[in-house]
N, CA, C and O atoms as a printed pandas DataFrame, in Angstrom:
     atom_number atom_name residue_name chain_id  residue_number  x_coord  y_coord  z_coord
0              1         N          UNK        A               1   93.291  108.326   59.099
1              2        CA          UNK        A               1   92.330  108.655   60.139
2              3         C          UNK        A               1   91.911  107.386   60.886
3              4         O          UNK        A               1   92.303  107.329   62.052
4              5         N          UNK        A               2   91.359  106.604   60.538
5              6        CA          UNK        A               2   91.077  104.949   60.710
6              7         C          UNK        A               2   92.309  104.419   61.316
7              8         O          UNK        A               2   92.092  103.578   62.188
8              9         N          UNK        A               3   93.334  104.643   61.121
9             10        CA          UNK        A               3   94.697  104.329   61.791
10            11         C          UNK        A               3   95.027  104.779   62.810
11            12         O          UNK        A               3   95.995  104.235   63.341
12            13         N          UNK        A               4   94.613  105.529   63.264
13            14        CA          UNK        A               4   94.638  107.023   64.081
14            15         C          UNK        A               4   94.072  106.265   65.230
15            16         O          UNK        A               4   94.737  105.924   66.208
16            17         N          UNK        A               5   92.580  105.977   65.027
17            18        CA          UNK        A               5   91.634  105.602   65.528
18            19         C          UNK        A               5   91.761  104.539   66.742
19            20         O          UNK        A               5   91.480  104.462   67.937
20            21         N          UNK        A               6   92.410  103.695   65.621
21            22        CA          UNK        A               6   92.805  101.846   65.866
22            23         C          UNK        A               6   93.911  101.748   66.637
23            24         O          UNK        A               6   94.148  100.811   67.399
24            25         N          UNK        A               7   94.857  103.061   66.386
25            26        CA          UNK        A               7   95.619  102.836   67.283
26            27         C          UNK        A               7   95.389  103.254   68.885
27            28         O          UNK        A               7   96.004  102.591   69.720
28            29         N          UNK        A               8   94.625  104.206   69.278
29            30        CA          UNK        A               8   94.422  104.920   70.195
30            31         C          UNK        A               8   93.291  103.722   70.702
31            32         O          UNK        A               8   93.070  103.762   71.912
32            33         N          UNK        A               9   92.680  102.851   70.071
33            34        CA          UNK        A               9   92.245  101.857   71.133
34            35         C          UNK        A               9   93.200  100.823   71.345
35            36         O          UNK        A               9   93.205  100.119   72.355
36            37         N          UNK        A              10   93.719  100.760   70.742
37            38        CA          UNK        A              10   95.174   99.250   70.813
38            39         C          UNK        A              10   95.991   99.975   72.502
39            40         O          UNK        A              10   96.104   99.473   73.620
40            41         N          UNK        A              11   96.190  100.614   72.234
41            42        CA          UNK        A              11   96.614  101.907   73.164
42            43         C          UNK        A              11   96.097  102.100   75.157
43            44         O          UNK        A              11   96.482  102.194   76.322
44            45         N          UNK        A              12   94.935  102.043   74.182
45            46        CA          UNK        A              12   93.805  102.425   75.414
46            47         C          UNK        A              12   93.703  100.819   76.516
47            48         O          UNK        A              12   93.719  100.678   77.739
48            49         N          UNK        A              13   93.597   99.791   75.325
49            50        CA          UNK        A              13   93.404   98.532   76.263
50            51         C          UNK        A              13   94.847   98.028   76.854
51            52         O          UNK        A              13   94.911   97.342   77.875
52            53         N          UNK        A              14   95.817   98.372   76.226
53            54        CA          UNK        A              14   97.452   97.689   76.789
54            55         C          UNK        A              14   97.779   98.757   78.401
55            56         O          UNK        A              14   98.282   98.349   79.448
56            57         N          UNK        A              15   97.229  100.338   78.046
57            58        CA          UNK        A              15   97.047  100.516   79.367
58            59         C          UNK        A              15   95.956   99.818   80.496
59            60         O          UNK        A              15   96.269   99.906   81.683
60            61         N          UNK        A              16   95.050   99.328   80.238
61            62        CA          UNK        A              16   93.714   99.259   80.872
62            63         C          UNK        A              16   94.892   97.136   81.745
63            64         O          UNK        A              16   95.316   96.749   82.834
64            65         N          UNK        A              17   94.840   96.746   80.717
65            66        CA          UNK        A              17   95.570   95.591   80.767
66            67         C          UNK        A              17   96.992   95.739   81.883
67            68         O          UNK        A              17   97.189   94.930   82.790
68            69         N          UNK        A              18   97.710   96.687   81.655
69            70        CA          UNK        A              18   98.444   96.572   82.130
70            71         C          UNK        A              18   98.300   97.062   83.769
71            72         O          UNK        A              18   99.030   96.595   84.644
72            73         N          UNK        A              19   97.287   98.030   84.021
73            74        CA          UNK        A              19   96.691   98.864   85.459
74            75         C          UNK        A              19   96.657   97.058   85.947
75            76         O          UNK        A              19   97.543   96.439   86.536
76            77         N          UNK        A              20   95.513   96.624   85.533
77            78        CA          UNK        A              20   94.944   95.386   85.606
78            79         C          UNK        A              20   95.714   94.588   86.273
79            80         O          UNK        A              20   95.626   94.631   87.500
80            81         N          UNK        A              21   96.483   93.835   85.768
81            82        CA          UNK        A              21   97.779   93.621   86.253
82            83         C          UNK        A              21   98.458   94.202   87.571
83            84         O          UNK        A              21   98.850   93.387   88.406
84            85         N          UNK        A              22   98.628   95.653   87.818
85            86        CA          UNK        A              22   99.504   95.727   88.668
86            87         C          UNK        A              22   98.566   95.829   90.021
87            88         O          UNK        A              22   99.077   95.805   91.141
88            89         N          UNK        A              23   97.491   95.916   89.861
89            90        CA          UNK        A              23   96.405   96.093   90.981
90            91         C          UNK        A              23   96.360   94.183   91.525
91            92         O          UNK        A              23   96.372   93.813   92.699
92            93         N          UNK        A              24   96.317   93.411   90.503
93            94        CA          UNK        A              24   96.060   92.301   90.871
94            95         C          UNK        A              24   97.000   91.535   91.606
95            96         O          UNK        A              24   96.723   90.459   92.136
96            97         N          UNK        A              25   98.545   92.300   91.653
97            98        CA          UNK        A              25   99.834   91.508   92.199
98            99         C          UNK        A              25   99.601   92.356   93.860
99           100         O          UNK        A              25  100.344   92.115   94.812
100          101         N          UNK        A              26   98.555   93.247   93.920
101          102        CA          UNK        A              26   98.724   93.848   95.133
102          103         C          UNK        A              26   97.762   93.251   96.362
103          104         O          UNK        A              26   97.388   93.788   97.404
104          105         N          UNK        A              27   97.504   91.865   95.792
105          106        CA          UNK        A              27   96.354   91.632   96.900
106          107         C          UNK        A              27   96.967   89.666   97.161
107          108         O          UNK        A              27   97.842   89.023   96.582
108          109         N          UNK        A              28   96.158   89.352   98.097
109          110        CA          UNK        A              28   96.409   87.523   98.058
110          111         C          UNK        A              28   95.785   87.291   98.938
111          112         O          UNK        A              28   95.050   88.167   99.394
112          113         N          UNK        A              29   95.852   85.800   99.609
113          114        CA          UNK        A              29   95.209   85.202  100.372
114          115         C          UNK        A              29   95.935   84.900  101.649
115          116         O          UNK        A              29   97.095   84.572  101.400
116          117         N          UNK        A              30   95.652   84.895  102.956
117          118        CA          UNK        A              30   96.397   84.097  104.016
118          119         C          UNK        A              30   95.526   82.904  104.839
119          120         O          UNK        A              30   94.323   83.028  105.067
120          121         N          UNK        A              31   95.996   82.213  105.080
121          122        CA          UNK        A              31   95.429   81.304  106.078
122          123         C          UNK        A              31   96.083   80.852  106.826
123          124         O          UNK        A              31   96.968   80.042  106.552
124          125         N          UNK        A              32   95.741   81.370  108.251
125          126        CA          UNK        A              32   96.656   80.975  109.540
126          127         C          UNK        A              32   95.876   79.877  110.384
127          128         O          UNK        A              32   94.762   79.885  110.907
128          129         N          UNK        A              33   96.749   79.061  110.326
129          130        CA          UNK        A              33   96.212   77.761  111.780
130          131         C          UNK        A              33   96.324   77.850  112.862
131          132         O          UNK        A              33   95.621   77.224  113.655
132          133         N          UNK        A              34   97.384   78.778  113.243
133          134        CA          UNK        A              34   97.846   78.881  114.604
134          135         C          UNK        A              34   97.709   80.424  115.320
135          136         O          UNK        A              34   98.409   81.171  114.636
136          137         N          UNK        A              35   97.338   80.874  115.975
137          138        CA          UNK        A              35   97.813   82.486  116.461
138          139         C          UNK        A              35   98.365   82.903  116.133
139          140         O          UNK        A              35   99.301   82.125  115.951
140          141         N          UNK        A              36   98.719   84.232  115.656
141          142        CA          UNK        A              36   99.668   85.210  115.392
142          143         C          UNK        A              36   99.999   86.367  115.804
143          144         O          UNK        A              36   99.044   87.122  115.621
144          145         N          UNK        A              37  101.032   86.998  116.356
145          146        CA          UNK        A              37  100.795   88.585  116.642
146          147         C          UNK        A              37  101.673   89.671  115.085
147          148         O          UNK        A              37  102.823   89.650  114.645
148          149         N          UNK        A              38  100.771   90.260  114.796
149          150        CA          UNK        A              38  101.447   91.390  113.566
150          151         C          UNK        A              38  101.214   92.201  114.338
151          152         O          UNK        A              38  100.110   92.333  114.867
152          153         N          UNK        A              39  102.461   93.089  114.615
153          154        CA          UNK        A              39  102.158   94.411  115.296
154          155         C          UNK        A              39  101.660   94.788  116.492
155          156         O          UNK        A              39  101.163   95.882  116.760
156          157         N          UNK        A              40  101.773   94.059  117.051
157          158        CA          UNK        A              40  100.589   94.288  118.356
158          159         C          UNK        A              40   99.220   93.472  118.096
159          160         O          UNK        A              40   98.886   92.987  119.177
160          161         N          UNK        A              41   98.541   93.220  117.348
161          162        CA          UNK        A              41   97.425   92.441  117.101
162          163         C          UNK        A              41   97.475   91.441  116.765
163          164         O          UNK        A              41   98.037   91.135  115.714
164          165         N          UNK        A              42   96.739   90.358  117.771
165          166        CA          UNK        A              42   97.017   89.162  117.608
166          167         C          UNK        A              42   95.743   88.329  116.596
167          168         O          UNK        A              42   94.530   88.531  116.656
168          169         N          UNK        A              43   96.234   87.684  115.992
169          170        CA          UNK        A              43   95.281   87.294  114.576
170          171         C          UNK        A              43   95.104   86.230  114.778
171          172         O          UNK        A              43   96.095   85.503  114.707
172          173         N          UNK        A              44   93.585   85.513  115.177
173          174        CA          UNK        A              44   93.041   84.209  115.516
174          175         C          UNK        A              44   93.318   83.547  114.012
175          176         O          UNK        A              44   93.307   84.154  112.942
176          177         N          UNK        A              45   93.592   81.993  114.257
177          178        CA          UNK        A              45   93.370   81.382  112.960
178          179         C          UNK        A              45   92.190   81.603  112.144
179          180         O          UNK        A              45   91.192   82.198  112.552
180          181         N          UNK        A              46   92.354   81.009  110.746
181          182        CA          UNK        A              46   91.106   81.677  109.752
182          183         C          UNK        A              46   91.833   81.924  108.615
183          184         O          UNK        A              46   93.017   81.668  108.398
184          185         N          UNK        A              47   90.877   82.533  107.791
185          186        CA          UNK        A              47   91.150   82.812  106.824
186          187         C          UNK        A              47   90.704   84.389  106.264
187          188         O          UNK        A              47   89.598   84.905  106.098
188          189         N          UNK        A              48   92.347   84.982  106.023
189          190        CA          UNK        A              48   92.408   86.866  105.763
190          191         C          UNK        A              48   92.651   86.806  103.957
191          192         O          UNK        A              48   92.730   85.908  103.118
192          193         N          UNK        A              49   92.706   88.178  103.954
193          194        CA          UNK        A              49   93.323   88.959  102.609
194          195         C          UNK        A              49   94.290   89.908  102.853
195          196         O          UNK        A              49   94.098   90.964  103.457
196          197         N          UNK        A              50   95.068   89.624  102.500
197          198        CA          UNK        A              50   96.575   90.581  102.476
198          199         C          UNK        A              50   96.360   91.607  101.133
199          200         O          UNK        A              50   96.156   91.332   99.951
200          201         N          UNK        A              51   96.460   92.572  101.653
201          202        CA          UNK        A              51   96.727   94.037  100.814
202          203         C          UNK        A              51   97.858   95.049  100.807
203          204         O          UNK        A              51   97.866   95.749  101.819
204          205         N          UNK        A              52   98.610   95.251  100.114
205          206        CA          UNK        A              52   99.543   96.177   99.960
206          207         C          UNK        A              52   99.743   97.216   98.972
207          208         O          UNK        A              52   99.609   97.089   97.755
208          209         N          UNK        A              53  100.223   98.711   99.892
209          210        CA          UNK        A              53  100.240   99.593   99.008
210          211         C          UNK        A              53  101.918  100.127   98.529
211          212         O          UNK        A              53  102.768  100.017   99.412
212          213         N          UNK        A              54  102.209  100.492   97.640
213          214        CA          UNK        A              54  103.665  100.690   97.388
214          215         C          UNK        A              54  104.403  100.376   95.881
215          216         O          UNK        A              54  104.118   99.245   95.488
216          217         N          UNK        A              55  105.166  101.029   95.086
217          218        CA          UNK        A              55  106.215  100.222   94.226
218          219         C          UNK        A              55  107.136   99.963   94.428
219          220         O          UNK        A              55  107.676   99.508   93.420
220          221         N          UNK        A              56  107.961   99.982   95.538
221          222        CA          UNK        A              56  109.590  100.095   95.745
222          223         C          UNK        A              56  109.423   99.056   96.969
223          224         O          UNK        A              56  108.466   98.320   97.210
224          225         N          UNK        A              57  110.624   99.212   97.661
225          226        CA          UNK        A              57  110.777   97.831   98.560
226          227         C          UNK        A              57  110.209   98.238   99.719
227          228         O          UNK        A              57  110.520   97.642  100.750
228          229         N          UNK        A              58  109.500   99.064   99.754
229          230        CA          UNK        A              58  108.725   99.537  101.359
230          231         C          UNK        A              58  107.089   99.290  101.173
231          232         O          UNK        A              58  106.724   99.969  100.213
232          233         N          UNK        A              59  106.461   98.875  101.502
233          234        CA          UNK        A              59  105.153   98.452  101.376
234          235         C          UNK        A              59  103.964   99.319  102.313
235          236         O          UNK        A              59  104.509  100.141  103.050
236          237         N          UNK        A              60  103.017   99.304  102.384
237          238        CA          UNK        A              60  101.893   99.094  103.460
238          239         C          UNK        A              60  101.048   97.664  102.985
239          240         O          UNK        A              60  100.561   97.205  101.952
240          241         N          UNK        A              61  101.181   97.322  104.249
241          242        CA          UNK        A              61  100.442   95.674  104.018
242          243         C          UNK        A              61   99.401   96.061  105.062
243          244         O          UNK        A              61   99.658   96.734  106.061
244          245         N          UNK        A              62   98.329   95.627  104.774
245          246        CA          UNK        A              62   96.791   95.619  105.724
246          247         C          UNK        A              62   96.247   94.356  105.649
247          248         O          UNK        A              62   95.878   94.286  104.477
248          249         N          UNK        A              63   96.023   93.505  106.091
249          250        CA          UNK        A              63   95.239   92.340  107.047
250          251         C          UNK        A              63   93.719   92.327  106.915
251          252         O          UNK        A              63   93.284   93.137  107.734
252          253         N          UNK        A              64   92.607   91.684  106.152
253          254        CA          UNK        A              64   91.367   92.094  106.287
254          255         C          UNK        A              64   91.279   90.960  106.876
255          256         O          UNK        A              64   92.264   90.227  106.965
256          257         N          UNK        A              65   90.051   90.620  107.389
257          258        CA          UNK        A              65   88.862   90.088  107.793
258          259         C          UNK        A              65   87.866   90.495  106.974
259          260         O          UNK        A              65   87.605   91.690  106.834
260          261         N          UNK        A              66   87.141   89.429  106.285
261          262        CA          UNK        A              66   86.166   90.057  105.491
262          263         C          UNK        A              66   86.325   91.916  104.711
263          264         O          UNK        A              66   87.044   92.231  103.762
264          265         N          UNK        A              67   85.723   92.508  105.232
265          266        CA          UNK        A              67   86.000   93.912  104.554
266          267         C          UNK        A              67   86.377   94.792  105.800
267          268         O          UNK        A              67   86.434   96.004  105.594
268          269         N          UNK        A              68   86.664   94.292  107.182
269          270        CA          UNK        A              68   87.525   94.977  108.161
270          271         C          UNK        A              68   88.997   94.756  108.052
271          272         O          UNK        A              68   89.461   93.615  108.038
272          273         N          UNK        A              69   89.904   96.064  107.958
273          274        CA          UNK        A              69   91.395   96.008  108.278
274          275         C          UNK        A              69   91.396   95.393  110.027
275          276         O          UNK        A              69   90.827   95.980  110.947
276          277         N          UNK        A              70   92.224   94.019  110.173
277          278        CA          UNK        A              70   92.060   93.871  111.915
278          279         C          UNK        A              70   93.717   94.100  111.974
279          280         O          UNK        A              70   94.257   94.575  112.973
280          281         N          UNK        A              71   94.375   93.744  110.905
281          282        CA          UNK        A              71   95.867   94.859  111.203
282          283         C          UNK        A              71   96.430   95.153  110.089
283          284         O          UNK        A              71   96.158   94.596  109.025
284          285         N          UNK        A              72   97.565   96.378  110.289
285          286        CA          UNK        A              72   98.189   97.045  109.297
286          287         C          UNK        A              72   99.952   97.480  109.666
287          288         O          UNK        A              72  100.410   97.960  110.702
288          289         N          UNK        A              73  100.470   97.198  108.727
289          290        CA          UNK        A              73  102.090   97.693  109.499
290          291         C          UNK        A              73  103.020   97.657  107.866
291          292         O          UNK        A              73  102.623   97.507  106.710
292          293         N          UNK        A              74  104.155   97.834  108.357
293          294        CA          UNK        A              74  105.111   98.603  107.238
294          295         C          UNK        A              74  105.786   97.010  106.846
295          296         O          UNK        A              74  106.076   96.109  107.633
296          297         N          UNK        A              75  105.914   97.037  105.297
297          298        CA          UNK        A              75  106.762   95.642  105.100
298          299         C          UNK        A              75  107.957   95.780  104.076
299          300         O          UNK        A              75  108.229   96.975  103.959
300          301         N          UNK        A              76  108.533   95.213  103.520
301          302        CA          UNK        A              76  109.254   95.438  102.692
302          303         C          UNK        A              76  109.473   94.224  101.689
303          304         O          UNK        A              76  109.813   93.110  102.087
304          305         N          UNK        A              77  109.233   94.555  100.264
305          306        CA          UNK        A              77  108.973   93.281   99.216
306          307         C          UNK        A              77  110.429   93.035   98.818
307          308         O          UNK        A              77  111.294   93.871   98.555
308          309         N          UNK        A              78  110.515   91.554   98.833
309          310        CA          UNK        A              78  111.902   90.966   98.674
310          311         C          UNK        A              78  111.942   89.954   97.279
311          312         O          UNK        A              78  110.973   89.234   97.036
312          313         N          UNK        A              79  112.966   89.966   96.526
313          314        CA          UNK        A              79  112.778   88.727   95.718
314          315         C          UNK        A              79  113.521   87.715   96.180
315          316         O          UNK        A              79  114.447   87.672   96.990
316          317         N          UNK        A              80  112.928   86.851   95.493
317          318        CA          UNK        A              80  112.961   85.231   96.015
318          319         C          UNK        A              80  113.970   84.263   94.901
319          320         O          UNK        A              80  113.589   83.945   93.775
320          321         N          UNK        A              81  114.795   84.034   95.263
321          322        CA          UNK        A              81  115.574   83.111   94.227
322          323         C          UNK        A              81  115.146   82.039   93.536
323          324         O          UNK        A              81  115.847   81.358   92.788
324          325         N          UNK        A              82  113.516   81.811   93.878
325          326        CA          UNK        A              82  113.090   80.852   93.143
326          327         C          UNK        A              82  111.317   81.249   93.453
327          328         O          UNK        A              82  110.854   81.771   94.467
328          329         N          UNK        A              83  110.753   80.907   92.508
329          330        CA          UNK        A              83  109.280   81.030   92.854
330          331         C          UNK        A              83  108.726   80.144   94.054
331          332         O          UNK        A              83  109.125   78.983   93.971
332          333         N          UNK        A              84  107.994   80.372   95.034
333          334        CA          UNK        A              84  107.682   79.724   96.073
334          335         C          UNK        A              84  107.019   78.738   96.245
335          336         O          UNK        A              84  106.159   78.843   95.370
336          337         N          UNK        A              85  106.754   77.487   96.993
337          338        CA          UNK        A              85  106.473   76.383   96.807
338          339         C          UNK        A              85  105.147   76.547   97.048
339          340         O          UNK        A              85  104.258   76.127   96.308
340          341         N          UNK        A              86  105.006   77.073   97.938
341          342        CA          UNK        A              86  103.009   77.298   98.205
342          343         C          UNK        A              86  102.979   78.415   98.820
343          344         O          UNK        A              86  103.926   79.160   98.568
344          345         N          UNK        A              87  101.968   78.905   99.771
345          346        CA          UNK        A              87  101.538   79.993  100.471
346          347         C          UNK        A              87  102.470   79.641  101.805
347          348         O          UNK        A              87  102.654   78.510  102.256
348          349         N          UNK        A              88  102.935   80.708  102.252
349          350        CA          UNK        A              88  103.250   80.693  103.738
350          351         C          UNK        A              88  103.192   81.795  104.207
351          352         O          UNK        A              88  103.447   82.846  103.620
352          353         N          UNK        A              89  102.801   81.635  105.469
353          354        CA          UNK        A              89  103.269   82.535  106.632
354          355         C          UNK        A              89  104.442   82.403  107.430
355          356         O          UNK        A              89  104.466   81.385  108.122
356          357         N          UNK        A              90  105.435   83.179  107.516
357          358        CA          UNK        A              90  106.928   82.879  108.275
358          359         C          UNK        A              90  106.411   83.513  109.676
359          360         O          UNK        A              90  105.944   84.637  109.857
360          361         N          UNK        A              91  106.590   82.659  110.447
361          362        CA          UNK        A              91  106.423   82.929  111.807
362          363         C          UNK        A              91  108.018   82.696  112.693
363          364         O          UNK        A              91  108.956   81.922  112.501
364          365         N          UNK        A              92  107.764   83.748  113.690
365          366        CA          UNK        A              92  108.869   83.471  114.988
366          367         C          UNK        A              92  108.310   83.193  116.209
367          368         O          UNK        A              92  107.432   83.865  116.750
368          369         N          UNK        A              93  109.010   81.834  116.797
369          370        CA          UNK        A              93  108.165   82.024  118.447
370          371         C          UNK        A              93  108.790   82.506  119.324
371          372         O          UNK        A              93  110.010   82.500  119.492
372          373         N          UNK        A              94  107.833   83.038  120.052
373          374        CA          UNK        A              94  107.476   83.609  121.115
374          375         C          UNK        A              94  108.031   83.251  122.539
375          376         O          UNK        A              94  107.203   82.671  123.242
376          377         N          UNK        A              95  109.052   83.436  123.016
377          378        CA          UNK        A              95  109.079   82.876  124.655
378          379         C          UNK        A              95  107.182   82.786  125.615
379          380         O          UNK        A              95  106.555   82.035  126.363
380          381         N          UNK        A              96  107.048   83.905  125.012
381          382        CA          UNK        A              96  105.323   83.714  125.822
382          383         C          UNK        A              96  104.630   84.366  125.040
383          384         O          UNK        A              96  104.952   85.521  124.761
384          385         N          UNK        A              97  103.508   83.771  124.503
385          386        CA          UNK        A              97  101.953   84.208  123.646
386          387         C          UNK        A              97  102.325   83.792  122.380
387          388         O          UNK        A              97  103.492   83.477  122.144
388          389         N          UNK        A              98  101.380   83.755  121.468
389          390        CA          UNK        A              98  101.311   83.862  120.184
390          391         C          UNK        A              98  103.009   84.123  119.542
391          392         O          UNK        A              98  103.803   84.960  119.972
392          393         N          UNK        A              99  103.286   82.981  118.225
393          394        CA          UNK        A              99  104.337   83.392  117.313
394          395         C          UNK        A              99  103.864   84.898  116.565
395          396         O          UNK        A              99  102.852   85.463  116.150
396          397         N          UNK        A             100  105.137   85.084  116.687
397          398        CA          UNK        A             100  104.758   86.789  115.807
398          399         C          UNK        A             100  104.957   86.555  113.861
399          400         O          UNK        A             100  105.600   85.612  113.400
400          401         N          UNK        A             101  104.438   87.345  113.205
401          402        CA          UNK        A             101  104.592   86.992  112.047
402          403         C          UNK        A             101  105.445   87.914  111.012
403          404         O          UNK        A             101  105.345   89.126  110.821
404          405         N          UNK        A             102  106.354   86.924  110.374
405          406        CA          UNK        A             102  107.605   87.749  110.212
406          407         C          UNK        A             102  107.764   88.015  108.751
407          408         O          UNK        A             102  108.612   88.719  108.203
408          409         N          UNK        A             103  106.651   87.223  108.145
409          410        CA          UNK        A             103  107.064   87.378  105.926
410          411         C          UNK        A             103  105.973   86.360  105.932
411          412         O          UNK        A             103  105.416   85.560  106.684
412          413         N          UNK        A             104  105.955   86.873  104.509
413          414        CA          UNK        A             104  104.958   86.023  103.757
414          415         C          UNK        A             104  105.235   85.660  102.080
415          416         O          UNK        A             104  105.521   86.448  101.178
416          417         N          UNK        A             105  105.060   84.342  102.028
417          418        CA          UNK        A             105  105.567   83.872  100.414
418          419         C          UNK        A             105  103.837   83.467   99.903
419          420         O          UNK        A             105  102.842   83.238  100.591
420          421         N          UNK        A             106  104.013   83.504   98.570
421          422        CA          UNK        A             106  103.172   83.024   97.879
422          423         C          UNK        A             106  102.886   82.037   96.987
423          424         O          UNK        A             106  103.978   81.721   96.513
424          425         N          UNK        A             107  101.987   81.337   96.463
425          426        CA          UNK        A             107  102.601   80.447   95.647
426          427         C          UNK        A             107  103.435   80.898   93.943
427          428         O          UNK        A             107  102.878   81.721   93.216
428          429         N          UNK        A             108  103.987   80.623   93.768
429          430        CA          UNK        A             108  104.431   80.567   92.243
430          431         C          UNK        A             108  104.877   82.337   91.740
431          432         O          UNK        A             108  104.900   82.852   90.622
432          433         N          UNK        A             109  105.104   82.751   92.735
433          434        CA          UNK        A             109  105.869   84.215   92.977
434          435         C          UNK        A             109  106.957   84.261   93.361
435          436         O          UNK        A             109  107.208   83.585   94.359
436          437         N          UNK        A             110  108.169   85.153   92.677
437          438        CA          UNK        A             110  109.527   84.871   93.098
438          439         C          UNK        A             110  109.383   86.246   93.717
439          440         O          UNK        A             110  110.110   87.191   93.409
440          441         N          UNK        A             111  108.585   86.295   94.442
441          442        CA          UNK        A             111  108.495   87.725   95.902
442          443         C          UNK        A             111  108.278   87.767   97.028
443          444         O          UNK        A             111  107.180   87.217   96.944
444          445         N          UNK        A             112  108.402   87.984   98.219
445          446        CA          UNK        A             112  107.852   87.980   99.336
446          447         C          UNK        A             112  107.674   89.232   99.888
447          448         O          UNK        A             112  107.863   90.296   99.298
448          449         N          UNK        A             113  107.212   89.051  101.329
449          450        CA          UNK        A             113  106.781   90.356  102.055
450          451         C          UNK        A             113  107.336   90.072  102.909
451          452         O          UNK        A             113  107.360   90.803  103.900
């Protein structure tokens, strides 16, 4: 009975641990220096939070500002042949306005967006 018990909390926390975990690989930090356009919205330098929803290689990534989404668009998670050297933003320029923003690495993650 006591075994029973002990196991169903051993149980209870390796799920709780493991949710834990997968919620925490779904969020990060960005900091842009320069302009950006995602999607149509162009993103003043500063400092955001990247959010994504998804398990497979298709994402929803959302853009906060503080606790406002200022953009949202479709991404797709890639692995990385090596864990990444720091944070980046992959940008493309622009013949005219703002570089658009094309992926994002993280530090010490062999994933990108």
């Amino acid at each position: 009975m006591k075994f029973a018990t002990v196991s169903k909390g051993l149980l209870m926390g390796l799920a709780l641990l493991l949710a834990t975990r997968a919620f925490a690989a779904t969020k990060a930090s960005l900091q842009l220096n320069n302009p950006v356009v995602l999607n149509g919205t162009t993103l003043k330098p500063g400092d955001y939070r990247v959010e994504w929803d998804g398990s497979g290689p298709n994402v929803e990534l959302s853009i906060l500002k503080g606790k406002n989404i200022v953009a949202k668009t479709s991404a797709h998670m890639i692995d990385l042949a090596a864990p990444a050297q720091n944070d980046a933003a992959v940008t493309v320029k622009n013949d005219s306005g703002p570089s658009s923003l094309t992926g994002l690495r993280f530090h010490g993650k062999k994933y990108g967006l």
